[in-house]
C-alpha positions as CSV (number, residue, x, y, z in Angstrom):
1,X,0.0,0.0,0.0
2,X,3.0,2.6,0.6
3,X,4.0,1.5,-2.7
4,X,1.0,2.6,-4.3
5,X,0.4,5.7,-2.3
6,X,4.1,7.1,-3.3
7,X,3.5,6.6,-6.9
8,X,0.2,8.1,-6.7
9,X,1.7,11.0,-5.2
10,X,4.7,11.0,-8.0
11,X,2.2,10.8,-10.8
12,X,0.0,13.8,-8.7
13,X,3.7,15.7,-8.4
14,X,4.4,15.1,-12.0
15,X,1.0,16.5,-14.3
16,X,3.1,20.0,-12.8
17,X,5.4,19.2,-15.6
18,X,2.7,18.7,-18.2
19,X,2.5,21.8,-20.2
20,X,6.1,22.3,-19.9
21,X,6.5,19.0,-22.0
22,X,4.4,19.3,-24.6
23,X,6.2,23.0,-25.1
24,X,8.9,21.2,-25.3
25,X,7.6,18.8,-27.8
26,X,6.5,21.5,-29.5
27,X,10.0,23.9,-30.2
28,X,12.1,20.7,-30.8
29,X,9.7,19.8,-33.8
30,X,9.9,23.3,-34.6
31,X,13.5,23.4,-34.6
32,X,13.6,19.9,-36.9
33,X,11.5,21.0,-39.3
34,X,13.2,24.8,-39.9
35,X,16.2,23.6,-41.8
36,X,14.2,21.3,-44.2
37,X,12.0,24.4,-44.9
38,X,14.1,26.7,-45.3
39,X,16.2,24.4,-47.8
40,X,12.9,23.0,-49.7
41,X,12.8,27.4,-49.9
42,X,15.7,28.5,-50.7
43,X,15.6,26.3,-54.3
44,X,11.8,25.1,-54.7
45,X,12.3,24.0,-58.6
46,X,15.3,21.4,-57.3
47,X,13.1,20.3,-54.9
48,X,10.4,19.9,-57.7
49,X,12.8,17.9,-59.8
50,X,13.8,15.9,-56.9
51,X,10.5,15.0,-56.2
52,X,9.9,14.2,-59.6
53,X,12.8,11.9,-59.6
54,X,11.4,10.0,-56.9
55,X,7.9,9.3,-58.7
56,X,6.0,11.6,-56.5
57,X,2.9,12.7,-58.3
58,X,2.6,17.1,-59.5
59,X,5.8,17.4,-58.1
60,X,5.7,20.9,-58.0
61,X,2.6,21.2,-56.5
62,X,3.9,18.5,-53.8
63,X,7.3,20.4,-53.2
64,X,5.2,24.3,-52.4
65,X,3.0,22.0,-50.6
66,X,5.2,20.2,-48.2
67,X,7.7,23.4,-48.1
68,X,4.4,25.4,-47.0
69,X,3.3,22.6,-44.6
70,X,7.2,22.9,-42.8
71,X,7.4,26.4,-42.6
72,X,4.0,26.7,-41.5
73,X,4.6,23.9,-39.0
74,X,7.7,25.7,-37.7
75,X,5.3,28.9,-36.9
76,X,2.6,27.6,-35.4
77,X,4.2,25.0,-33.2
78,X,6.5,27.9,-32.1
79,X,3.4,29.9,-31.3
80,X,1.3,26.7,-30.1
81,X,-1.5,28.5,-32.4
82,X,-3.8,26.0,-34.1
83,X,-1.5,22.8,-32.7
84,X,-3.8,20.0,-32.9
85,X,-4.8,20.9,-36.6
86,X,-1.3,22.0,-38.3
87,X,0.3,18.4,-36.4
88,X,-1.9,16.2,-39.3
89,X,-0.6,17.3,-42.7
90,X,3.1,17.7,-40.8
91,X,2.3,14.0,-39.9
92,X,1.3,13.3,-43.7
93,X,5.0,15.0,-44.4
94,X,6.3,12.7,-42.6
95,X,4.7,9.5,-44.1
96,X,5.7,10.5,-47.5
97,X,9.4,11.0,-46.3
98,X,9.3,7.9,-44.8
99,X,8.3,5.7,-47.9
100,X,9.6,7.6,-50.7
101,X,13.4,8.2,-48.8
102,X,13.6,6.6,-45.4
103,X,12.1,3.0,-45.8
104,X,14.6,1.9,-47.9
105,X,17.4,2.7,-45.8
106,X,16.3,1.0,-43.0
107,X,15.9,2.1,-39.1
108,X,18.8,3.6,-38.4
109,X,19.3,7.3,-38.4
110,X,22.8,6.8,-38.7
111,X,22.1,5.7,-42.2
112,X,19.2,8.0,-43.5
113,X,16.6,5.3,-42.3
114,X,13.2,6.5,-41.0
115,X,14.4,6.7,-37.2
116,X,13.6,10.5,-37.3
117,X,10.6,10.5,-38.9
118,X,8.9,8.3,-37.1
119,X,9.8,9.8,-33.8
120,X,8.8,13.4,-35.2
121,X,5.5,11.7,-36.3
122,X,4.6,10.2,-32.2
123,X,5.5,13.6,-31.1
124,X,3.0,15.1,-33.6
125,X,0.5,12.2,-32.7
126,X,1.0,13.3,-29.1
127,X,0.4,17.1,-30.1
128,X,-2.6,16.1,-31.7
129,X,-4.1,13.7,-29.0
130,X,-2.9,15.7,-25.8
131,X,-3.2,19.7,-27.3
132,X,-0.2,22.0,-27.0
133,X,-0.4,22.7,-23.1
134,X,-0.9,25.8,-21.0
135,X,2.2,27.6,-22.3
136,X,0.3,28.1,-25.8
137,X,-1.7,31.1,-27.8
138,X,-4.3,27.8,-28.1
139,X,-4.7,28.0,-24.3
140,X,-5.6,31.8,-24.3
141,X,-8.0,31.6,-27.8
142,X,-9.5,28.9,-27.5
143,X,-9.3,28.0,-23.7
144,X,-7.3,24.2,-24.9
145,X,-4.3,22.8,-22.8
């Protein structure tokens, strides 16, 4: 029983830490996807061709698209505005990554595998299922933790 009373108590001690987490969550997936926007950006037709390379359908279309999706991603994370809703098409990015360049490669980040991804994709999942937390313009518009 002292057992379970102590951990109660942690678990109580620890939902201070929430919000604090998920802000977290948020600015380290912000900070991951700035450099890939910024790049896809800085030469959107070689991003086009790229894509093109790879068999992705409209590639051009698909390259504004996912550069748009970043760089919005990186803003409104940053800002914890709209949270819940920009985490699914960043979570769509990340599929597509994953089976047109990552899959093949394997696990491993150490060898361009879909490691990465798939981590940035659970933290999006847990953005989308948990909200952004208190520290968050989604907490003072719309009244969402």
């Amino acid at each position: 029983m002292l057992i379970k009373l102590i951990y109660i108590e942690f678990s109580r001690f620890t939902e201070y830490f929430k919000s604090l987490s998920l802000l977290f969550v948020r600015l380290i997936l912000a900070y991951g996807f700035f450099e890939p926007a910024m790049m896809k950006w800085s030469d959107i037709s070689a991003v086009s061709q790229w894509f093109g390379s790879m068999g992705i359908p409209f590639p051009t279309l698909n390259a504004y698209l996912a550069a748009t999706t970043e760089l919005s991603g990186v803003v409104l994370l940053t800002l914890g505005f709209m949270t819940r809703l920009i985490a699914i098409p960043l979570i769509a990015v990340m599929i597509v990554a994953i089976i047109t360049v990552h899959l093949p490669q394997g696990f491993s980040a150490g060898n361009n595998g879909f490691e990465i991804p798939l981590y940035y994709m659970i933290m999006l999942f847990v953005l989308v299922t948990h909200g952004p937390g208190r520290f968050s313009i989604d907490e003072v518009v719309f009244e969402e933790r």
